[in-house]
C-alpha positions in Angstrom: -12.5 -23.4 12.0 -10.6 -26.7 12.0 -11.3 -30.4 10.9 -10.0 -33.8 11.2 -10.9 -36.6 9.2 -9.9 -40.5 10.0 -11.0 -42.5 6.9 -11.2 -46.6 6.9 -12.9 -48.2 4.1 -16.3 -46.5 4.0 -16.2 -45.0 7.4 -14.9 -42.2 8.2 -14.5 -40.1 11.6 -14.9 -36.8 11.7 -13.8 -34.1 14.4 -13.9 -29.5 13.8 -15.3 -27.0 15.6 -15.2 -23.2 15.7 -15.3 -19.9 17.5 -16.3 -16.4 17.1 -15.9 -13.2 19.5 -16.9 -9.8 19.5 -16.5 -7.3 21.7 -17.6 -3.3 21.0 -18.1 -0.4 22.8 -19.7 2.6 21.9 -22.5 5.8 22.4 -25.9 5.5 21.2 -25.8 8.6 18.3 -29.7 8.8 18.4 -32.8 8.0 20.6 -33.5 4.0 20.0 -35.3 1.1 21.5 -34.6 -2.5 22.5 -37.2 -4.8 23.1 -39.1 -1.7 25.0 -36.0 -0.5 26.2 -35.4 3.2 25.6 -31.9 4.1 25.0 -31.2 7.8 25.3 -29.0 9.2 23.2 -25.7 9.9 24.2 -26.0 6.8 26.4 -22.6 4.3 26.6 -23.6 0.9 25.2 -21.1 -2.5 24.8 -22.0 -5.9 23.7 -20.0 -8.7 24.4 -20.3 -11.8 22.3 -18.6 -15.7 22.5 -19.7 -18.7 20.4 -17.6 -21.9 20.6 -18.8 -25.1 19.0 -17.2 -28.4 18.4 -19.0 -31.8 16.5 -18.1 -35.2 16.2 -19.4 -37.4 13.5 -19.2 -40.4 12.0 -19.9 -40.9 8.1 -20.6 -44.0 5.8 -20.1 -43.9 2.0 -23.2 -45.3 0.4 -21.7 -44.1 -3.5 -17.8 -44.4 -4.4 -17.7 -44.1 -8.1 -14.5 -43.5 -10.0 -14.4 -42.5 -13.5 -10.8 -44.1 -14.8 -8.9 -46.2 -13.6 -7.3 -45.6 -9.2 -3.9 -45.2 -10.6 -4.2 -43.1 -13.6 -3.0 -39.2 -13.0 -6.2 -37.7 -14.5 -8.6 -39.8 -12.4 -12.3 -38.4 -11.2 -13.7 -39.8 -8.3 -17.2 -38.9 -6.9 -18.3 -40.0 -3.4 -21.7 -39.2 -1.4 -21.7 -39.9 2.2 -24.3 -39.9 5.1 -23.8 -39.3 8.5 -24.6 -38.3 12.1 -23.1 -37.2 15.3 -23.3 -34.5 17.7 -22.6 -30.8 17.7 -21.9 -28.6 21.2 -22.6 -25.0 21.4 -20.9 -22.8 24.2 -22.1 -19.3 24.8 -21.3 -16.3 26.6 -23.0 -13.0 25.8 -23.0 -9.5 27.8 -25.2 -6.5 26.8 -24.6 -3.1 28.9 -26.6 0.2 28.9 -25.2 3.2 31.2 -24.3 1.4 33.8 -26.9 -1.8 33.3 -26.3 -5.0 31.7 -27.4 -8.5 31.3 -25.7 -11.4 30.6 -26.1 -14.9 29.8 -23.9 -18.0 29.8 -25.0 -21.4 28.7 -24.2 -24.8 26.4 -26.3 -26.8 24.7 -25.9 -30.3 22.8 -27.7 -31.7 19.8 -27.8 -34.9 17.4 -27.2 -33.7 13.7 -27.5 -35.8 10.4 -26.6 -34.9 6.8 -25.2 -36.0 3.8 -21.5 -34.9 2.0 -20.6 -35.0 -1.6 -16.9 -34.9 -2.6 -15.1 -35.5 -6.0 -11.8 -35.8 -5.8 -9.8 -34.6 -8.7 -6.2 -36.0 -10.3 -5.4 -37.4 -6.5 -4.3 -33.7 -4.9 -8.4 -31.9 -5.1 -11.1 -32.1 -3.6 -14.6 -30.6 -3.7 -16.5 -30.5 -1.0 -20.3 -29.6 -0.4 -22.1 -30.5 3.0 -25.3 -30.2 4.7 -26.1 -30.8 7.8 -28.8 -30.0 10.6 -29.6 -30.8 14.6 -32.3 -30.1 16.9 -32.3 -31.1 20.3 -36.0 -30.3 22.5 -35.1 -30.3 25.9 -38.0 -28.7 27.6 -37.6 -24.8 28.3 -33.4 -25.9 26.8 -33.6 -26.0 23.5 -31.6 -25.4 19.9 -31.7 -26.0 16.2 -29.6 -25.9 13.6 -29.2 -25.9 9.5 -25.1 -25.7 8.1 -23.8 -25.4 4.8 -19.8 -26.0 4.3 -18.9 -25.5 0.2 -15.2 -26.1 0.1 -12.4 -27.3 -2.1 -9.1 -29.4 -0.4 -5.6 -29.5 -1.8 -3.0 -32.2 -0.9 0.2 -31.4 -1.8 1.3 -34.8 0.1 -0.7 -38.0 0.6 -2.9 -37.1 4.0 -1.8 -34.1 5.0 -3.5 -30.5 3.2 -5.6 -27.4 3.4 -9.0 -26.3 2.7 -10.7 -23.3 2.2 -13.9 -22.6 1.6 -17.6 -21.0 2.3 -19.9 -21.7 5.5 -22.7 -20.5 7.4 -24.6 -22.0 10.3 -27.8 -20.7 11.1 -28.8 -21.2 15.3 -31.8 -21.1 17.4 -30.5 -21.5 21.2 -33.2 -20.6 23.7 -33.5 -21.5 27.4 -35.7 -20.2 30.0 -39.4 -19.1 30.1 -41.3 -15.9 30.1 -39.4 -13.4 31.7 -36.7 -15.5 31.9 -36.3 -16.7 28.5 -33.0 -16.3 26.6 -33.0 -16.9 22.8 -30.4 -16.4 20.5 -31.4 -16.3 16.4 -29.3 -15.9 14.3 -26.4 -17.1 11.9 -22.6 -16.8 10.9 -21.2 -16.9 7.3 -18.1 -16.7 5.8 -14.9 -17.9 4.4 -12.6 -20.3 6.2 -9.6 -21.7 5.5 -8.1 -24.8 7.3 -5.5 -27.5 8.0 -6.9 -31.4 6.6 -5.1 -34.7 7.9 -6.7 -37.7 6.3 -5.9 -41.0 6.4 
């Protein structure tokens, strides 16, 4: 997970995006069943799983409220933020039984909005809590999304630090219909930890 920030005034642009891979192999232990699918036991199975995204947004500040004075050392500033932009998804999937498998590749694009608070904290901290979703209809192409970034930024020099932090994204990325249909539902969580340039 990475994020740049280019702040002017009350805008600011915003660029991050992230990945995630898995890839396992293994043998079934027990008789099971997939979506009517009978897996034997015994049976070799492998999943193989890519998620890429990356966003761009653009942010206004609507509340900049400081609590002393710019220049004193033990200054509390609190900021709320609105904004919008759009987020990619990029995925590759592969799902093998014996010597079957199915696989799907595929990207979709959707228009998010949300809303960041941030209080900066004696000029070298900042929280950071944001919330953002997108849904994007596109006939038989379609996703949805909800995201939650809670996160704290330290700046040991003036626009340069790091933050770490908790997300999770929740995703709904379907296309197709009937037999056809592909659908992914689900969500990652965890904590991150990256590099911040601000200016």
């Amino acid at each position: 997970f990475g994020e740049i920030h280019f702040r002017q005034n009350r805008l600011t642009i915003s660029a991050s995006g992230f990945g995630f891979s898995l890839d396992e192999t293994g043998v079934s232990g027990t008789p099971s069943a997939v979506d009517g699918l009978v897996i034997p036991a015994g049976t070799a199975t492998g999943i193989k799983f890519d998620l890429y995204s990356a966003q761009a947004t653009g942010a206004w500040r609507i509340v900049d409220y400081t609590l002393s004075p710019d220049d004193a050392p033990d200054s509390v500033r609190f900021a709320f933020d609105v904004y919008g932009g759009i987020r990619g998804y990029d995925l590759n999937t592969r799902f093998t039984v014996g010597g079957a498998g199915a696989q799907e590749s595929d990207g979709w694009v959707e228009p998010i909005i949300g809303a960041r608070f941030t209080m900066d904290i004696i000029d070298q901290f900042t929280l950071d809590l944001a919330l953002d979703g997108g849904w994007m209809p596109f006939g038989d192409h379609e996703s949805s999304s909800f995201d939650i970034t809670v996160g704290i930024q330290w700046r040991p020099v003036e626009h340069f630090g790091a933050q770490f932090g908790w997300r999770q994204i929740v995703l709904d990325l379907s296309d197709g219909d009937g037999a056809d249909e592909f659908s992914f539902d689900g969500s990652l969580a965890g904590i991150y930890g990256s590099i911040v340039i601000r200016f």
